[in-house]
C-alpha positions as CSV (number, residue, x, y, z in Angstrom):
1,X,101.5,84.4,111.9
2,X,103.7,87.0,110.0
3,X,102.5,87.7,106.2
4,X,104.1,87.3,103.2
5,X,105.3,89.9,101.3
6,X,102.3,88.8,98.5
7,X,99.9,89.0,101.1
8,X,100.7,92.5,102.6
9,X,100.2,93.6,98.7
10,X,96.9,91.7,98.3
11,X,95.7,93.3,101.6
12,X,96.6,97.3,100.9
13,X,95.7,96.5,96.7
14,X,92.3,95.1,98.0
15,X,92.1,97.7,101.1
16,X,92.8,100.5,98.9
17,X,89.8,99.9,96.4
18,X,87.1,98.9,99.2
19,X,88.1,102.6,100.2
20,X,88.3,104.4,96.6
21,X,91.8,105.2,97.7
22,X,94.0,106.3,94.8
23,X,97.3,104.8,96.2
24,X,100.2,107.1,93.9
25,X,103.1,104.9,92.8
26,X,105.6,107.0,94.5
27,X,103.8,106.3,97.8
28,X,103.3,102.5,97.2
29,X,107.0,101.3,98.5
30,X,106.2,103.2,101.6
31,X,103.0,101.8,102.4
32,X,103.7,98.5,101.6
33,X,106.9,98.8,104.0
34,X,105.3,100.4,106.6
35,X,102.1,97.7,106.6
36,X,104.2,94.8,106.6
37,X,105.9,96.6,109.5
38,X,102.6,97.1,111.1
39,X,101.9,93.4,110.1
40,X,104.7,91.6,112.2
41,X,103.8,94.5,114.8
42,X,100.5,92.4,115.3
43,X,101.7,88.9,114.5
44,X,104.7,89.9,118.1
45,X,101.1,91.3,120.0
46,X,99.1,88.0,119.0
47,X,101.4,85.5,120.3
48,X,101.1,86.2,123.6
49,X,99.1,84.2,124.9
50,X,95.8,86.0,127.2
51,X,94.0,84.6,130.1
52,X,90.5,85.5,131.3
53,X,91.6,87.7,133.9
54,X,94.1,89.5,131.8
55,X,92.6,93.2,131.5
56,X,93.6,96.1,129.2
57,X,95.7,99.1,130.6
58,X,93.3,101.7,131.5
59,X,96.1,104.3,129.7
60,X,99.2,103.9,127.8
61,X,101.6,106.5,128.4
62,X,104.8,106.1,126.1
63,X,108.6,106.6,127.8
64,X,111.6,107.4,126.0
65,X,114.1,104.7,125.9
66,X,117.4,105.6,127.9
67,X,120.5,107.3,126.0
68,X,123.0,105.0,125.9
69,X,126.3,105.5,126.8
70,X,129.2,105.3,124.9
């Protein structure tokens, strides 16, 4: 389940103060974007659906994607 755009705020407002974080209003756009970002991130990851035998990767080693030809 993706959240809503009220949510994401709720979550970093109420995130923010269990941490004494000052967030600056200059910097607030950006979080907010990049959380909600991180937010459907994690709502792609959780609907796949896992089986008992499924097992973490032992290491993740990102790749570049291809160049892509014009």
């Amino acid at each position: 389940m993706t959240m809503t755009a009220a949510q994401v705020e709720a979550y970093v407002d109420a995130a923010a103060t269990a941490l004494d974080l000052r967030l600056r209003a200059d910097h607030r756009a950006g979080v907010l974007r990049y959380f909600g970002l991180a937010a459907e991130f994690a709502a792609l990851v959780e609907a796949v659906p896992l089986q008992p035998h499924d097992e973490p990767a032992l290491s993740f080693a990102p790749v570049s994607p291809p160049e892509k030809t014009r």
